[in-house]
N, C-alpha and C positions, 0 to 999 in steps of 0.2 A: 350085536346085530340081530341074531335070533330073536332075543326076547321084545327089540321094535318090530320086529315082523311079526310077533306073534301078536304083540299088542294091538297091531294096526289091524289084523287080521280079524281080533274078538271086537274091535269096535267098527270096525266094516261089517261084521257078521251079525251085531247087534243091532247097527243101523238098520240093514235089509228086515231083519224079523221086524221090527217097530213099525217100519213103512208097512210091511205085509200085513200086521196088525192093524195099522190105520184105514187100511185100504178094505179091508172085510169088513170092521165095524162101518166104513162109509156106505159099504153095498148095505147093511143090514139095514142100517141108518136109525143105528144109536144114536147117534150127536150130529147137530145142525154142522152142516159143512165148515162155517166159518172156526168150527173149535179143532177140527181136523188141520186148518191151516195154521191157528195159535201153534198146534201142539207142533206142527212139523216146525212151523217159525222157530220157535222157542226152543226145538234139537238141534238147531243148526246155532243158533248164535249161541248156547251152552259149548259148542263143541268146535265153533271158532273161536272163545274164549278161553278153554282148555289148550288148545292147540297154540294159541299167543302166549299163555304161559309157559307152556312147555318148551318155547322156542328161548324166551327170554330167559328162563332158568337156566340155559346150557350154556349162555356168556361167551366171551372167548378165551383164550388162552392166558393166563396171567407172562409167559415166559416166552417172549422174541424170538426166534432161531432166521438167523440169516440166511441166505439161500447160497450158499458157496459156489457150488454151484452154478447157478447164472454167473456170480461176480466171474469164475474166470473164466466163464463163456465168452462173455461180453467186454473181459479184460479191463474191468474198470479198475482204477488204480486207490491205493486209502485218500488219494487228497481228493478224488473225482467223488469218492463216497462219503467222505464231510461235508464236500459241498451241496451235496445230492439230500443226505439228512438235515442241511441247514435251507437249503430249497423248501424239502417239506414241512420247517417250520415258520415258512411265509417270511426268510429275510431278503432283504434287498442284494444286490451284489457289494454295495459298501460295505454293509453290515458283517455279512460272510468274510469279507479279506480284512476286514478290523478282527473279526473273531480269532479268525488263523492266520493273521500275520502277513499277509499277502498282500500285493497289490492288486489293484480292480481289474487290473489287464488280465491278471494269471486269473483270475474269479471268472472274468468273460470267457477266457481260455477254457478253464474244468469248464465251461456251462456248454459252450460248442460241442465239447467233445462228449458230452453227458448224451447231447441230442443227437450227436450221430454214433453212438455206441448204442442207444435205446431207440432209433430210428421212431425220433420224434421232434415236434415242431415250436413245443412252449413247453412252459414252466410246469403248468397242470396235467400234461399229457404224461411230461419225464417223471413226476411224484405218481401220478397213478399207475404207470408203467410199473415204476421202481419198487411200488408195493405188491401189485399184482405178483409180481418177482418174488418177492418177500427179500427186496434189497434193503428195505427201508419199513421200520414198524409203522 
């Protein structure tokens, strides 16, 4: 954590000297205005360029850890959270109680009980809930 502060620190401090640099040569009037704006232009999108890669290099986790936690907050039970992880991969209720053996009734059943355990109202709310959670990768 230091050495991002430190960095963001020498490239914040770098930034201000360059402006302060640009801003003297403009009084002196070195260079026609419009190269003072190239040059500011062209620090900025170098250094949101940097900073997009810097963001996309850091990826996310290769390794899922479940939130234990919420589950027995929220008391969800294993068959409420098969259903819950086969929600998040866009299957229908048929699908789900063909997967696990179940009938459509008891799939409707886990799905009620998903939305009033996650105190929510559809399918997309319970899966973004569920991850937010980290119930569900």
């Amino acid at each position: 954590m230091a050495r991002t502060i430190l960095l963001w620190a020498l490239v914040l401090a770098v930034g201000a000297f360059a402006l302060q640099w640009l801003e003297q040569q403009a009084l002196i009037g070195v260079f026609a205005w419009r190269t003072y704006v190239g040059l500011i232009g062209v620090a900025f999108a170098a250094g949101g360029v940097w900073v997009g890669w810097e963001i996309a290099a850091r990826g996310r986790p290769d390794v899922f850890q479940r939130n234990e936690a919420a589950l027995a907050a929220l008391g969800l039970t294993g068959q409420e959270v098969k259903v819950l992880e086969r929600l998040a991969a866009g299957r229908s209720n048929k699908e789900i109680a063909r997967d696990l053996g179940l009938s459509p009734n008891t799939v409707k059943t886990h799905v009620a009980n998903l939305y009033g355990k996650l105190e929510v109202s559809r399918r997309t709310q319970a899966v973004g809930k569920a991850r937010e959670l980290a119930l569900i990768p």
